[in-house]
Steps between C-alpha positions, in 0.01 A plus 500: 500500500269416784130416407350798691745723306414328143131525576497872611765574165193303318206727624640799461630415144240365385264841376753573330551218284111534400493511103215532214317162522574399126846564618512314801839304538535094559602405791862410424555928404319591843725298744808639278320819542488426892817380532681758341323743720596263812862549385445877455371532856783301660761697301354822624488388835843386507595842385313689769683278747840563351426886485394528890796265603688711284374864621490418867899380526581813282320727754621299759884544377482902414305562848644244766882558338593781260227786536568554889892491466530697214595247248431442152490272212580514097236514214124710574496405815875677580352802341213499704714464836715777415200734378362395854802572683551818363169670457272295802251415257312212588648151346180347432436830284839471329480162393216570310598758298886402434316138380253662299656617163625128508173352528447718180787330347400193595186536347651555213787243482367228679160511551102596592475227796875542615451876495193463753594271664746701627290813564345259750837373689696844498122632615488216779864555603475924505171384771719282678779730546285722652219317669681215635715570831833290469759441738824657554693189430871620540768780485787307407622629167597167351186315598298812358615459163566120486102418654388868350608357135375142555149553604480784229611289249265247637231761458579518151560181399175346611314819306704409212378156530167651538532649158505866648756708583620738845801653358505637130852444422481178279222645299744761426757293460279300197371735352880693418621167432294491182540816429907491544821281519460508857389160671303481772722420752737838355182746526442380865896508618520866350173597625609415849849655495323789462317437782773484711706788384205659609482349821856565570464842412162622643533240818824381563797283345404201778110482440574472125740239595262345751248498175720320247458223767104539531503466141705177499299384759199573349570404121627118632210468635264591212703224297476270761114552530415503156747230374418268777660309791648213230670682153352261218786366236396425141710235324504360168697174458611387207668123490454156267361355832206707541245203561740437853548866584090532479503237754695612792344864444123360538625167735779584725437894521158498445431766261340583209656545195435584108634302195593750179583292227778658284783474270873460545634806289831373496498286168702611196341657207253255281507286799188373701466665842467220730150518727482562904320566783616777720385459868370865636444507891488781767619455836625646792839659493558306850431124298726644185805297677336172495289548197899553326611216685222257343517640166947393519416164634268451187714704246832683597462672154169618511461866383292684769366892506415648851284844493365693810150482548307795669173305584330204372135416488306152464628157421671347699720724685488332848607169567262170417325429857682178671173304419515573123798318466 
């Protein structure tokens, strides 16, 4: 954080942090104190960038694609198309309300500061459906739903990274997961193939078919936003040559690791387990190849567990600088 930033964070924080004089904190507590609420200021800040990323490339993808051809999506926001199709209410108007027993639920399920947060974005993006004065982009049916579906699920992606929400279906989708068999990812498929039946009823068999593809579209691209350009591996290596193994992770890929010491659980009964070291490091999926290859050069016998990761946080994810090694 810059030093005009920290200083302005410092004045206005600092009334509040005003205690009973017998009860004044050391100076160690009040930097925590200030740097906690540093950290609390960047996060939100970082949200409210996500959130008006996210809101202006939804409103950008329902009013420069689908809204002016007709077109629609799945989930809250296929509802509200086809409710806006249909009766000519105003979108912006729509969204609101369709979103708003979700917010509710999310409430509920998830949340006080999730739930406001996205009173705020679906707020934002109802003003900039109707405020804001969007291009026309296209008329060709496939590049409608393919760029309709990507910068919607752009929209929501970033929000989602924002901690909000724009479209209420995976709050649903939660909240009967818990309360059901169902997973998530079954509550959302059956809640959109009603969506389309609808569509290809009310509309017409070729829009709903048009908006299975919006969906695609758009649902890639929410994973792709909120998992991130590289897809993080964890793997846990287990091998009598761990000491060598640690090395080529932290010299020759340069990346952090973690040593679990353990137990080999494969000793007969009244016999002593025989102590090691299991080598736990995530990665990219794109270095898994040579990260395999160095492990077999080392140990062809070595007992390794790969695992998807969805995001990773700290450490040392990214590669040592040249200059560090």
């Amino acid at each position: 954080m810059t030093p005009f930033f920290r200083q302005a964070i410092h004045k206005i924080a600092r009334p509040f942090m005003q205690v009973h004089p017998e009860e004044q904190p050391d100076d160690a507590r009040s930097e925590k104190r200030m740097r906690d609420i540093e950290s609390e200021v960047i996060h939100e800040l970082s949200a409210l960038l996500y959130l008006l990323i996210g809101v202006v490339s939804a409103a950008f993808g329902l009013k420069g694609f689908l809204m002016p051809n007709g077109f629609i999506d799945g989930g809250v926001m296929g509802v509200s198309l086809i409710a806006h199709g249909i009766f000519d209410i105003r979108l912006s108007f729509l969204v609101v309300l369709f979103n708003l027993p979700f917010i509710i639920l999310a409430h509920q399920a998830i949340g006080r500061r999730f739930a406001v947060r996205s009173v705020f974005a679906i707020s934002v993006l109802a003003l900039a459906i109707y405020f804001i004065p969007f291009p026309v982009v296209t008329e060709d049916p496939l590049l409608i739903s393919a760029f309709g579906g990507i910068f919607l699920g752009l929209g929501i992606g970033m929000a989602i990274r924002g901690g909000a929400i724009i479209d209420g279906t995976e709050v649903l989708a939660i909240y009967l997961s818990r309360k059901t068999n169902l997973t998530v990812g079954n509550v959302i498929m059956l809640f959109n193939l009603v969506i389309f039946l609808a569509a290809s009823y009310i509309i017409s068999t070729e829009i709903a078919l048009y908006a299975i593809l919006t969906y695609y579209a758009a649902s890639k691209t929410v994973d792709f936003v909120i998992d991130g350009i590289e897809e993080f591996m964890s793997v846990t290596i287990i091998s009598d040559f761990s000491e060598e193994i640690r090395l080529v992770v932290t010299d020759t890929m340069r990346r952090g690791c973690t040593i679990i010491k353990g137990e080999k659980g494969m000793g007969k009964q009244g016999w002593a387990l025989k102590d090691t070291d299991i080598v736990y490091v995530i990665i990219t999926r794109l270095e898994m190849s040579q990260l395999k290859s160095e492990i077999y050069k080392i140990d062809p016998k070595a007992f390794i567990v790969m695992a998807s990761v969805k995001d990773a946080r700290g450490g040392m994810i990214k590669k040592k600088p040249i200059k560090m090694i």
